[in-house]
C-alpha positions in Angstrom: -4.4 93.2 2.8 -2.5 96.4 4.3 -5.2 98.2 3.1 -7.6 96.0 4.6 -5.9 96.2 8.0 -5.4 100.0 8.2 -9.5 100.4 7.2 -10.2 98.4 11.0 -9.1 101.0 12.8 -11.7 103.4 11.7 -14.2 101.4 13.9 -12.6 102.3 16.4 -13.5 105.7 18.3 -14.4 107.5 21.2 -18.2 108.6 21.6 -18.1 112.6 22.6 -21.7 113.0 23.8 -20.5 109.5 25.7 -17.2 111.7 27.1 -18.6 114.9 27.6 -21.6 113.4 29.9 -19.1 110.8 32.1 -15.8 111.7 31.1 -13.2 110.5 29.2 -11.8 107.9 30.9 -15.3 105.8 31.7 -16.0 106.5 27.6 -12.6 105.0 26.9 -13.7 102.2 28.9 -16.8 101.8 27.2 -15.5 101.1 23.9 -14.0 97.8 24.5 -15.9 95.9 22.4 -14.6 98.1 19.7 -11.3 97.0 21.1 -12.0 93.2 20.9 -13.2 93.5 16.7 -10.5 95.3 16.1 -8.1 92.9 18.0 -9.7 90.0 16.6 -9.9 91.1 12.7 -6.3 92.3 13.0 -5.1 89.3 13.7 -7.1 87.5 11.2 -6.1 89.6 8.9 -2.3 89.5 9.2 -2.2 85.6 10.0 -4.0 85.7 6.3 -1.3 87.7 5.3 1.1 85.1 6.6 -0.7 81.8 5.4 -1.4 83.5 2.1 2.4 84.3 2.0 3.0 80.7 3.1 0.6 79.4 0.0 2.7 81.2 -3.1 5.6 80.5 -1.8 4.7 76.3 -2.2 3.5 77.1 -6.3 5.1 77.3 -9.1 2.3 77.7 -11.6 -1.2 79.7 -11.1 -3.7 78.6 -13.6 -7.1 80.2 -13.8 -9.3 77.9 -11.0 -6.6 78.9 -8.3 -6.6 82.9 -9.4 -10.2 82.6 -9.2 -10.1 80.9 -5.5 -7.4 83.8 -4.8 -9.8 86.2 -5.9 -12.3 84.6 -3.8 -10.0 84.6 -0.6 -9.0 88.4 -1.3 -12.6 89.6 -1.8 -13.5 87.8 1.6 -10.6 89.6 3.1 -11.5 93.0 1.6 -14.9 93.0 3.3 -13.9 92.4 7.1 -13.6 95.6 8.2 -17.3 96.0 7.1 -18.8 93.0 9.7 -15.7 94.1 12.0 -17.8 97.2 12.7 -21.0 95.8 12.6 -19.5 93.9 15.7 -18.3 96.8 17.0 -21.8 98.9 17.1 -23.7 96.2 18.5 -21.8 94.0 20.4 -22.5 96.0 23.8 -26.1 96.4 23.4 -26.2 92.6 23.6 -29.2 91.0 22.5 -30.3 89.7 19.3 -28.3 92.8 17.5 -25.2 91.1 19.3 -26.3 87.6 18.1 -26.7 88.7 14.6 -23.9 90.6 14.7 -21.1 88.3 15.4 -22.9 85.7 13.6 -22.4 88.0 10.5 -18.8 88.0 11.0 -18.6 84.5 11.6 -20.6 83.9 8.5 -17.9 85.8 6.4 -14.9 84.1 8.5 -16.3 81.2 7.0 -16.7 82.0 3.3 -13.0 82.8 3.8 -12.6 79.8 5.0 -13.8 78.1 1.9 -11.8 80.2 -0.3 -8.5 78.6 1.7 -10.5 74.9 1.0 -11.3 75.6 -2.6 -7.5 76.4 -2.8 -5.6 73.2 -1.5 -9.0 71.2 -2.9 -7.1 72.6 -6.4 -3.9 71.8 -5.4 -4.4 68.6 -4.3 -6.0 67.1 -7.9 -3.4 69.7 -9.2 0.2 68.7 -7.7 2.0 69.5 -10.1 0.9 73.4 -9.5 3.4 73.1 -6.3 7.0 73.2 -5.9 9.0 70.1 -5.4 9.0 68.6 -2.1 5.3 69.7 -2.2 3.1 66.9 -3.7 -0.5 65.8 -3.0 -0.5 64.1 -0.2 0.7 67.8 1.5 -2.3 69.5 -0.2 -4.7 67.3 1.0 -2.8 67.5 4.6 -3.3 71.5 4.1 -7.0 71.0 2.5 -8.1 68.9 6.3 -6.3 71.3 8.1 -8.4 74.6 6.4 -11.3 72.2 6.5 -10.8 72.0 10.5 -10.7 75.9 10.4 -14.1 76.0 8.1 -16.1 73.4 10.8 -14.7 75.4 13.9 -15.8 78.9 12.3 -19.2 77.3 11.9 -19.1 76.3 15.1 -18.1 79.1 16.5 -21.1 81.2 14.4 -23.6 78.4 16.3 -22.1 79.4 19.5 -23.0 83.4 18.6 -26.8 83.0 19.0 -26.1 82.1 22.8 -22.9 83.6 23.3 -21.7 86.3 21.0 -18.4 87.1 23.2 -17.8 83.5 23.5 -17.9 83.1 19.9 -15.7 85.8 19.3 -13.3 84.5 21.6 -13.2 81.3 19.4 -13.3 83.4 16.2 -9.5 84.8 18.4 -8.6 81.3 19.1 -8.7 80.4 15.4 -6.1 83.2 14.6 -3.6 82.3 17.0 -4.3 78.3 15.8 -3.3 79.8 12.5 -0.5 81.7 13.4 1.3 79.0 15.0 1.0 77.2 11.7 1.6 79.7 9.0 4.3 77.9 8.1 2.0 74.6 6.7 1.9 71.2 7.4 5.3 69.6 8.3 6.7 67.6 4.8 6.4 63.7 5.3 10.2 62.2 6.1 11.7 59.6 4.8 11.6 56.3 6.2 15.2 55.2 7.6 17.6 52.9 5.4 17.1 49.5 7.5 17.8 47.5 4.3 21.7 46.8 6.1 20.2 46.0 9.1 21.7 49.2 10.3 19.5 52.4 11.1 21.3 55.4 9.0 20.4 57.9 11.3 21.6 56.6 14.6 25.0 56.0 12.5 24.8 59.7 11.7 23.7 61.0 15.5 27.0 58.2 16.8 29.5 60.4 14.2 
C-alpha cells in the first residue's frame, strides 16, 4: 500500500509548454484536478491501509477463501494510481473523457469494494476465523456496513455521467465515512443484570 501511495504522486505535475506560455503560477493553478485525484486516492488509499489494519487485527486464522479476497482487495488497491491518472488527464477537458474517466475510477472503487464484502461475507459463515469478542453477528454488522460503501460507490459512478466532479466529491465523502470508522463496528453490550430487581450499572455509576 506504501508503494501504492507514493506511485499517485507521479500524476501529479506541472505542464512546461503550459508554464512557459502563461507562467508558472496560472500553470500551477491549472492542475487542480490533478490535485483533487491525488487528494482523493490518497485518502482512499491510507483509510484502506487503516481498515485493512483494523480487519487482521479482529482474526486469528486466514484460510485460503479469505487470502484469496485479500489478494483481491490488494490487487484492486495496487491499480489506483492507474484510474487516479486517468482522472487526472481528463478531468479538465470535461466532456465525455471526464464522464468516462471518473466513472472508470468509480468502477474500480467498487471492485474494491467487493473485495472488503467478499471478506466479512467469509467471516460471517466463518466466525470462528475471528478473535473472541468478535462473533458473527459483528461480521455481518461489518459485511452491511462495506455493502453501504459498495451501493454508494455505485452510486456515486451513476452520478459521473452527469457530474464527474460531483461524483468525485462523493468518491471523497466515502473516505472520510471510512476513516471515522476504521476502527469497525462497535461490539454489542451486554444487557444489564435486572434479575435482582436492581440495575448493576447504576449501582456501579452510585459507588
Amino acid at each position: 500500500m506504501a508503494i501504492a501511495i507514493t506511485l499517485l504522486i507521479l500524476n501529479v505535475h506541472i505542464d512546461t509548454g503550459y508554464a512557459a506560455a502563461h507562467g508558472l503560477l496560472r500553470a500551477l493553478n491549472h492542475e487542480w484536478p490533478a490535485y483533487l485525484a491525488y487528494i482523493t486516492a490518497f485518502l482512499t488509499i491510507a483509510i484502506m491501509w487503516l481498515n485493512h489494519h483494523a480487519l487482521f487485527d479482529k482474526i486469528t486464522e486466514v484460510d485460503k477463501s479469505l487470502a484469496w479476497t485479500n489478494l483481491a482487495l490488494l490487487f484492486t488497491i495496487s491499480v489506483l494510481p492507474f484510474p487516479t491518472s486517468v482522472v487526472a488527464q481528463y478531468l479538465r477537458a470535461g466532456g465525455t473523457d471526464a464522464k468516462v474517466a471518473v466513472s472508470f475510477y468509480g468502477l474500480l472503487s467498487m471492485v474494491n469494494g467487493f473485495a472488503w464484502l467478499g471478506s466479512w461475507v467469509h467471516l460471517a459463515r466463518c466466525p470462528d476465523l475471528l478473535h473472541p469478542p468478535y462473533d458473527a453477528a459483528y461480521a455481518r454488522r461489518e459485511r452491511s456496513r462495506t455493502g453501504f460503501g459498495v451501493a454508494t460507490y455505485g452510486v456515486a459512478t451513476a452520478v459521473a455521467w452527469l457530474a464527474p466532479i460531483v461524483a468525485l466529491l462523493l468518491f471523497l465523502a466515502m473516505a472520510v465515512f471510512y476513516a471515522v470508522t476504521s476502527s469497525g463496528s462497535r461490539l454489542a453490550t451486554e444487557e444489564p443484570d435486572t434479575s435482582s430487581g436492581v440495575d448493576a450499572s447504576a449501582v456501579e455509576e452510585r459507588r
